[in-house]
N, C-alpha and C positions, 0 to 999 in steps of 0.2 A: 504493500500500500504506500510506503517511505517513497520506495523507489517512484512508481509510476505518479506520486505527487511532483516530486522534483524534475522526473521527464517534463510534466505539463506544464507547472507553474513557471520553474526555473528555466529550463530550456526551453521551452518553445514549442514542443512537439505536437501535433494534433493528435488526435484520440486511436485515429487509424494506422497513424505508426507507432504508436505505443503499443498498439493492441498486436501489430507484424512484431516488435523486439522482442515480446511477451509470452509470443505464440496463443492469445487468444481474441475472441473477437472484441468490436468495438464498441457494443454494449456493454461485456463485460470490463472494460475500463472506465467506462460512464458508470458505472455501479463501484466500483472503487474510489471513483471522486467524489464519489457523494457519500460513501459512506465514512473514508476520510474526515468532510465535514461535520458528520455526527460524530464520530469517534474525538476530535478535537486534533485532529493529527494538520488540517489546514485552517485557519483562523483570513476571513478573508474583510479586511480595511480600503473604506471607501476616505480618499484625502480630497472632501469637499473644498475648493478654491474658492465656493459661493457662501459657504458656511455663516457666515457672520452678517451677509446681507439677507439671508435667507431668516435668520434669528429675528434681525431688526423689522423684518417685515411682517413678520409672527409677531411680536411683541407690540407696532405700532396699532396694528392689527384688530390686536384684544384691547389695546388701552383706547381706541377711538370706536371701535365698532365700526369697522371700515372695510367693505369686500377685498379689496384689492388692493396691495401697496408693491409698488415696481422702486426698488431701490439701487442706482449703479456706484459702483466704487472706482472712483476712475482717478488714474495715477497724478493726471495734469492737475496744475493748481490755477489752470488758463478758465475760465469761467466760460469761455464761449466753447473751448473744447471738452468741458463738461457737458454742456447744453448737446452739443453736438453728439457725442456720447450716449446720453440719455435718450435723446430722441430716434437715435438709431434702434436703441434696443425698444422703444415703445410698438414699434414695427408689427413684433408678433402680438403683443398686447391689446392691438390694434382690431385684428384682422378676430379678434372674438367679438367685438363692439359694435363692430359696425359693417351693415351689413348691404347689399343692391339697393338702389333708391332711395338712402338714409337721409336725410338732412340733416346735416350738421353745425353747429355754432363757433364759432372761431372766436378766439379773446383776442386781446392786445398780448402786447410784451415781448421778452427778449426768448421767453421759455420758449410761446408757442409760435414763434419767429423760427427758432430752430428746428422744432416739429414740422413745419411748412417747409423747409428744405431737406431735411433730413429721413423722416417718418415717412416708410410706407404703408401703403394702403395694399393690401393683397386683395386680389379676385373681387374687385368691385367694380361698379358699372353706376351711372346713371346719378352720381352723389352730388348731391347741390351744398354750398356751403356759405352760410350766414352770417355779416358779421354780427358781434355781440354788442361793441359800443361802438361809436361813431367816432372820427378822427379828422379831423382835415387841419395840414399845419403847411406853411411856408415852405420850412424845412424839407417836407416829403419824407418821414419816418418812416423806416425798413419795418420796425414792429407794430406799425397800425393796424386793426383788425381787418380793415378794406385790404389791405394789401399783405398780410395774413392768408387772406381767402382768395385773392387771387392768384396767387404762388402754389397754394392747394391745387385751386381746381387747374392751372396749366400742367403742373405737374403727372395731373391724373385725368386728364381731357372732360375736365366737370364742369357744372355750371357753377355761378357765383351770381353774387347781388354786391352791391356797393350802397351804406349809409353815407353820405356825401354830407354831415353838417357839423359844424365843429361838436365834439362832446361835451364842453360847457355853455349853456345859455343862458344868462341872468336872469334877460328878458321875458318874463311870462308872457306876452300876447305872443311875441316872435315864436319863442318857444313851442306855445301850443299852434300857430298857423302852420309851423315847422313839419308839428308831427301831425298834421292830418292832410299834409302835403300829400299828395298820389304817387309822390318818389319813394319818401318816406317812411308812409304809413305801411304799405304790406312787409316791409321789412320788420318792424315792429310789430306786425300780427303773426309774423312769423315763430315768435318767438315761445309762442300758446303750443308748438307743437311741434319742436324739435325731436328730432332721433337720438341726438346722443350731442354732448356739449362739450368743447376741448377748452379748459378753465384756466389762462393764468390769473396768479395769484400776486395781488398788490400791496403793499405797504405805506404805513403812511407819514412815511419820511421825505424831506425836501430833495435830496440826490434821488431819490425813485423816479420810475416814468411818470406819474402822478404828478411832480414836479414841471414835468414837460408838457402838461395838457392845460393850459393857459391857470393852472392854479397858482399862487406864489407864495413864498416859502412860508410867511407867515399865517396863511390861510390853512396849510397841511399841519405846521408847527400847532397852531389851536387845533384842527380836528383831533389829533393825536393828543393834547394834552385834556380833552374832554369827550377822551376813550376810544377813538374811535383806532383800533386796531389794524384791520384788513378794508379792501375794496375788492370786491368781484362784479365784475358788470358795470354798472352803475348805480352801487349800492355800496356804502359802508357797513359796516361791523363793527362794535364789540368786541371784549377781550371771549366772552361765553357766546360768539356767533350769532349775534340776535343783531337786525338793522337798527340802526341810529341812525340820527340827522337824518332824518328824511327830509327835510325841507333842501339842505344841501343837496341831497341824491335827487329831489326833482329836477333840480340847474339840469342834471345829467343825461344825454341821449343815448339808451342803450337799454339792455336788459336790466329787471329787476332781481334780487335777493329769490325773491317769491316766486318766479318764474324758471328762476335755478334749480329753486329745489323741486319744482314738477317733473322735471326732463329727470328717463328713470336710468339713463349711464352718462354720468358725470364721471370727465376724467379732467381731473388737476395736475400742472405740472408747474414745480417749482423748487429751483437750490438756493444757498446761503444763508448761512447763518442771519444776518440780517431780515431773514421771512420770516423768522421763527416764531414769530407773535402772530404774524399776518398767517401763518398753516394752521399754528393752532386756533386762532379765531375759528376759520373755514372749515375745520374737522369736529368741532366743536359743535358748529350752528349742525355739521351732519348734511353736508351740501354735495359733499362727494362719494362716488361709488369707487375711485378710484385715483389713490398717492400717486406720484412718479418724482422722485427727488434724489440726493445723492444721499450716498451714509455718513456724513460728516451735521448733513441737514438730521438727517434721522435720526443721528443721537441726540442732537440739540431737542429734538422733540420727545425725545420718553426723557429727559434730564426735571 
């Protein structure tokens, strides 16, 4: 039994030559491997590489009540080659969500910026893709959700919509003539009956993109010092995921809090330390069906 362990394990042998050196057949060497294993004579170790992200995703798991938590551990300390990273491996993760003729909601950000070039979409057909807020800047921002969704659907020969008005609007009459504009509005009805929603997750610090959408430092500086945690959509949070400031989230053109959590596969993606408030708010409120973040993010989160 020694012997014909060592032929197979150590050397290499397959079963059929062990069982010609042996002089017997090749079932009866499969019946010595196995009984080896009962006997304790081969003890056989699996050297998990994924181990530790595999734990964190158990552990985030059970502490949020969370279907799904996709966590990469990537050597770069490059943020966009994280991003990069992450959205490649979302691929497979992917191709369970969503499925022929899905419609889908696109966020802003840098996360799902990288998902739009990187992320694929397996064995799908026919996917239209929505943005979630509105954007329009001078600038021409890579991570607008119009251009988000467009990068998508070239990518995947899909359809797309474009909301065309800036995301902030003071002006209440402007405001509402805005949204029952006939550009506007079915993009915003659209939102009652999404397939499946790809969520970045915002923070409410002055360097953030939030920064960059005509807010100014002092206006995010108050939201933040009177609680307001995270933004999804066009919707503030809380440190325990409940909306705030509504009045400010009306300024807002985009989806609601409320309208997130109807859509029944939400997938979030978001790294740094720096979210760490802005994930736990959003896991908290229970908006997501599904994490995607690094392990350095996901310790910060069971910490």
């Amino acid at each position: 039994m020694v012997e014909v362990c060592k032929r197979y394990y150590q050397d290499g042998l397959g079963q059929s030559e062990i069982a010609k050196e042996f002089f017997c057949s090749r079932s009866q060497i499969s019946k010595i491997l196995s009984r080896a294993k009962k006997c304790n004579i081969v003890n056989i170790q699996i050297n998990d590489p994924f181990s530790e992200e595999i734990n964190l995703e158990k552990k985030i798991q059970e502490r949020y009540h969370i279907k799904k938590v996709l966590i990469t551990d990537t050597e770069s300390e490059n943020e966009k080659a994280q991003l990069e990273e992450i959205a490649k491996r979302m691929s497979v993760l992917f191709s369970h969500y969503i499925a022929n003729g899905n419609t889908i909601g696109v966020s802003g950000g840098y996360a799902v910026l990288a998902c739009s070039m990187y992320t694929t979409i397996y064995n799908c057909k026919n996917l239209k893709f929505i943005p979630l807020i509105a954007g329009q800047s001078f600038k021409g921002e890579k991570w607008y959700a119009n251009q988000n969704c467009e990068r998508f659907a070239s990518r995947f020969r899909s359809e797309y919509v474009l909301l065309n008005t800036p995301f902030v609007i003071r002006e209440d009459n402007l405001r509402k003539q805005l949204c029952e504009n006939a550009v506007v509005r079915p993009v915003l009805n659209a939102y009652d009956s999404l397939d499946v929603i790809l969520l970045g997750i915002g923070e409410t610090f002055p360097d953030s993109t939030l920064g960059q959408c005509e807010f100014s430092s002092d206006e995010i500086k108050w939201a933040y010092e009177h609680g307001a945690k995270a933004i999804i959509g066009a919707s503030f949070l809380d440190a325990g995921g409940n909306e705030m400031m509504k009045a400010q989230s009306e300024m807002l053109i985009g989806i609601k809090a409320a309208q997130i959590k109807k859509c029944s596969r939400v997938i979030g993606v978001a790294i740094g330390s720096q979210k760490k408030e802005a994930i736990k708010a959003v896991l908290k409120g229970e908006y997501l069906d599904v994490l995607c973040t690094d392990s350095v993010t996901a310790k910060e989160l069971l910490d």
